[in-house]
N, C-alpha and C positions, 0 to 999 in steps of 0.2 A: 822493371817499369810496368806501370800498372798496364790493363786494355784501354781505361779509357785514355792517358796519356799517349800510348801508342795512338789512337784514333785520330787526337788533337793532334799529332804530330805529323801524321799521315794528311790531314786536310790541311797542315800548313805549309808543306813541301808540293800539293798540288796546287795550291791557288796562287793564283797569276801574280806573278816577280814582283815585289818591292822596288821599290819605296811607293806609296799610294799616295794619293791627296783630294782635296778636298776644293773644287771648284763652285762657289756660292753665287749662283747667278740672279739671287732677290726675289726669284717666284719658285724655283726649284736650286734642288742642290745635287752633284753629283760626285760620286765618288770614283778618283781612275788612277789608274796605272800611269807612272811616268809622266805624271801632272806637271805641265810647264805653261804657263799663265803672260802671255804677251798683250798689247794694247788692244785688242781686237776680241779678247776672247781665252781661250787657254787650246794648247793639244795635249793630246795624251795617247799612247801605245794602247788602252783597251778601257772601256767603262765599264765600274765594278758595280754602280748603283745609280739609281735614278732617287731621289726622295724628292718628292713634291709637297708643297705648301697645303695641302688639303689634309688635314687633321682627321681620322677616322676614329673618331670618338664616337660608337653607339650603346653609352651607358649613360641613360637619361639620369642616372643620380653623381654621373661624375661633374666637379663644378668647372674642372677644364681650364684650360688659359687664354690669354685673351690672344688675337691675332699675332701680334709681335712677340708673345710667349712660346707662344707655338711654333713657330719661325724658329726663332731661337733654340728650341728646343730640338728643332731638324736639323739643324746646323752642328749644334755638339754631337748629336748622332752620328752623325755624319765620319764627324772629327777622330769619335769615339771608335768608330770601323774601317778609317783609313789609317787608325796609328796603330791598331790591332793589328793590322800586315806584320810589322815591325816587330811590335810588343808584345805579341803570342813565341814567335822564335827566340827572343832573349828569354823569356820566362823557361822555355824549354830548356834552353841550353844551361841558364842557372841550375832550374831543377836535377839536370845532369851530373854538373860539376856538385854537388849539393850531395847528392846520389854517391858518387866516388867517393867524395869527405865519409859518408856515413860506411858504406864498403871498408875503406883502408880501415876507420876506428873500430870496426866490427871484427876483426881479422886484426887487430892490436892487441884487443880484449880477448881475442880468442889465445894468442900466444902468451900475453901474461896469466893467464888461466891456465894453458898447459906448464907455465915454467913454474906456477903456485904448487899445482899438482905435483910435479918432481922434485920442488926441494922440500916439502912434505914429506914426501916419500923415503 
């Protein structure tokens, strides 16, 4: 496994337990742990993020989006880093199984190569 996959792997085993979610309150949006959403409001075991409605766009030649783009756009983010909890450990675990696939065929190829070499011989 490469360093940087060990790194990834290392920050996804520390950060606070799955499942995460995404509480959109209309002027800010928050990202938490163990998000459960009742009449009142939602609770949650810990907040992973705050994103607010204030756009910090300071590049006078960006054309930018308009109010409700921007929202929107906070909100997928949002989306985009509470399903990351989830979706960074399966991608690992793939890569792994992925990893063993290429292992076992590497060590196939190594035995039909020694067996070439002996009836060769």
């Amino acid at each position: 496994m490469t360093d940087w996959l060990k790194e990834i792997k290392t920050r996804a085993n520390a950060a606070t337990e799955a499942p995460w979610g995404v509480y959109d309150q209309g002027t800010l949006v928050e990202v938490v742990a163990g998000h459960v959403e009742h009449d009142t409001g939602y609770r949650c075991r810990r907040q992973i993020a705050r994103l607010d409605d204030e756009p910090i766009d300071n590049i006078p030649e960006h054309t930018g989006w308009d109010a409700d783009q921007d929202y929107g756009q906070l909100v997928l983010d949002a989306e985009f880093m509470a399903a990351a909890r989830t979706g960074i450990p399966q991608l690992l675990d793939w890569i792994d199984q992925l990893q063993a696939e290429v292992d076992s065929l590497r060590a196939e190829k190594e035995q039909l190569r020694l067996a070439l070499i002996r009836g060769a011989a």
